[in-house]
C-alpha positions in Angstrom: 0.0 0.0 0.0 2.8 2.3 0.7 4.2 2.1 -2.9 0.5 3.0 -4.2 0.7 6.4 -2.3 4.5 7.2 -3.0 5.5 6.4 0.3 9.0 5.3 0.3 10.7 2.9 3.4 13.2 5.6 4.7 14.8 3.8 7.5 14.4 7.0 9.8 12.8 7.0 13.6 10.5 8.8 14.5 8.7 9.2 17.6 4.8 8.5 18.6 3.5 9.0 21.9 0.5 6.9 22.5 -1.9 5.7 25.1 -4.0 2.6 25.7 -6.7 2.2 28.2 -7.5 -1.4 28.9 -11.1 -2.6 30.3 -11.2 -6.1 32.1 -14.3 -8.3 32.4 -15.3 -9.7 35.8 -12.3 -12.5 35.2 -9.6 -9.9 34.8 -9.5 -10.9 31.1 -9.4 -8.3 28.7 -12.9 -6.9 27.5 -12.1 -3.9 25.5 -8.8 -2.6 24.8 -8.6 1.6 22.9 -5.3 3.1 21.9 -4.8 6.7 20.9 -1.5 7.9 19.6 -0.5 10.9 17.8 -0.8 10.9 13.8 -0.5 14.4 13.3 3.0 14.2 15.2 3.7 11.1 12.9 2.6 12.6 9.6 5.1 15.5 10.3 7.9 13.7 11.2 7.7 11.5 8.2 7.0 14.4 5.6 3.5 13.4 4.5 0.0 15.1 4.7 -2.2 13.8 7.9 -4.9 13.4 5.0 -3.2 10.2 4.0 -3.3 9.0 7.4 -6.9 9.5 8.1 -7.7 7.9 4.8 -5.7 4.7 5.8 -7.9 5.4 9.2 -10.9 5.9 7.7 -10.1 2.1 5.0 -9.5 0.3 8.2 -12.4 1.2 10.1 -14.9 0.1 7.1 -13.5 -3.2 6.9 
């Protein structure tokens, strides 16, 4: 998918500072697990517009 957007592997690091909030059901397994990290951040460091990012986003959540 990257090569269909231009998106060349560039070896660089970047940083991503995320979060994920874990719910347990009533036998401590997990229930329901959210993550939120920071694409904006992400998108910058890596030179491309956040508009690709929410459209990879938005392709994941349909399926």
């Amino acid at each position: 998918m990257a090569e269909a957007m231009n998106l060349s592997p560039g070896g660089r690091p970047y940083e991503m500072p995320m979060a994920s909030v874990f719910h347990f059901d009533d036998n401590g397994l997990i229930k329901r697990l959210r993550s939120y990290w920071d694409t904006g951040s992400f998108a910058e460091q890596i030179g491309i517009d956040i508009g690709v990012i929410r459209s990879l986003q938005s392709r994941a959540h349909a399926a």
